[in-house]
N, C-alpha and C positions, 0 to 999 in steps of 0.2 A: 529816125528809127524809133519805133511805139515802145514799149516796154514787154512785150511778150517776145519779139523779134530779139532785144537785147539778151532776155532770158535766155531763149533758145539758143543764140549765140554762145552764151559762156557756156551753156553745158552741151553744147558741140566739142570747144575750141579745149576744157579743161585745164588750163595751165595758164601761168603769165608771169610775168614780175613785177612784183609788187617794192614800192621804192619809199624808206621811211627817211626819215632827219635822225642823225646822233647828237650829242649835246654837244659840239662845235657848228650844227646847220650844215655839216657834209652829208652828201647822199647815204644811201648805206638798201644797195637790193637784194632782193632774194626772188631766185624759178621755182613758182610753188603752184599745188594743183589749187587751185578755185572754182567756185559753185555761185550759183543764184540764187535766190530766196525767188518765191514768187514774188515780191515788194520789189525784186529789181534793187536790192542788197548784195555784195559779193560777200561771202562768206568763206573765209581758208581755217586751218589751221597750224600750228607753231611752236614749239617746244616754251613753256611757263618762263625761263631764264633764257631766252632767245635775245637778238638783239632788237628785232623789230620788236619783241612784246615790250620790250624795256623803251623804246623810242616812240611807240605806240601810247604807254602810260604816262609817257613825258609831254608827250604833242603828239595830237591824232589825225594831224593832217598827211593825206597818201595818196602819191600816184599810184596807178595801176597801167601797165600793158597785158592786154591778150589777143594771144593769136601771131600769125607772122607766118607758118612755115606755109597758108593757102594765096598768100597775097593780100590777105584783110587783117586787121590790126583794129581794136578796140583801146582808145584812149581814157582813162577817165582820172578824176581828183575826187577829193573829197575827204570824210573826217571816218575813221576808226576807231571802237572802240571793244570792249571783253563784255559781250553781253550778258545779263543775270536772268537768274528767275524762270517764268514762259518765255523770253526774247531766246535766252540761250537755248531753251531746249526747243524751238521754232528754229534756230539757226543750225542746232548743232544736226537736227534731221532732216534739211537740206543740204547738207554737205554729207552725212552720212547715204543720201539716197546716190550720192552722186558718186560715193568713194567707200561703201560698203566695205572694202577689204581694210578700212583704216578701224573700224569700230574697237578693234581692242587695244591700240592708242588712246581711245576715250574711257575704255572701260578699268584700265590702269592707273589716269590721271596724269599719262604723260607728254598731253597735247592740250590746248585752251583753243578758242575759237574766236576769231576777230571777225568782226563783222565793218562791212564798209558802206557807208549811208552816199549816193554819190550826190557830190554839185554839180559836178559837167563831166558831159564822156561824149566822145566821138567817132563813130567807123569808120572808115579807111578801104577803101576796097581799090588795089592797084593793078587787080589783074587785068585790064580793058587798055587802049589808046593813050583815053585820060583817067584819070587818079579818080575816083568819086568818092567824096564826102558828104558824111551824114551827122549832124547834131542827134544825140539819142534825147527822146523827151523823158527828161529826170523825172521824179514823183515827187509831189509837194509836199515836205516832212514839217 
């Protein structure tokens, strides 16, 4: 799967759970809407004192699922982190294009924006006979 295919995916499918680590190494997930960056970045956001933000600033490593209720499911890992600067506000207007009704959670300060750089993600498409799987081509960071 190319990386504009990916794109287009997440901002089809909108949603997923996203799965961090607590400081014992227990899972710990959350059903949140997610976005793409053109860069083929997921980009959510989370309340500042969330668990994932606090699991996230501790180790930024995270699975991600999306999709499921068409029969295709989108795997991926990778490292998370609270972007600054032009990153953040490049992030925060990809998820804003994608979830416009959230903009006054940003405009309050009572949401942060995580952004997810991926190492591996996979599709899934089980609606057919057999199952088919696709390695999505990550971007070289």
């Amino acid at each position: 799967m190319g990386l504009d295919e990916f794109v287009a995916y997440v901002r089809a499918q909108r949603a997923g759970v996203v799965s961090t680590l607590a400081t014992d190494g227990s899972p710990q997930a959350a059903y949140l809407t997610i976005a793409a960056t053109e860069r083929g970045e997921l980009v959510f956001d989370a309340k500042p004192d969330s668990r994932k933000v606090a699991n996230l600033r501790r180790d930024g490593r995270i699975a991600v699922v999306i999709g499921g209720a068409d029969g295709t499911t989108l795997q991926a890992e990778g490292r998370a982190d609270l972007p600054e600067g032009e990153e953040l506000a490049r992030c925060t207007a990809a998820y804003l294009d994608a979830f416009p009704e959230f903009a006054g959670s940003f405009d309050t300060g009572t949401v942060v924006v995580l952004r997810v750089v991926l190492e591996w993600a996979r599709h899934g498409d089980f609606r057919g006979a057999a199952p088919r799987m696709r390695e999505v081509e990550v971007p070289a960071r």
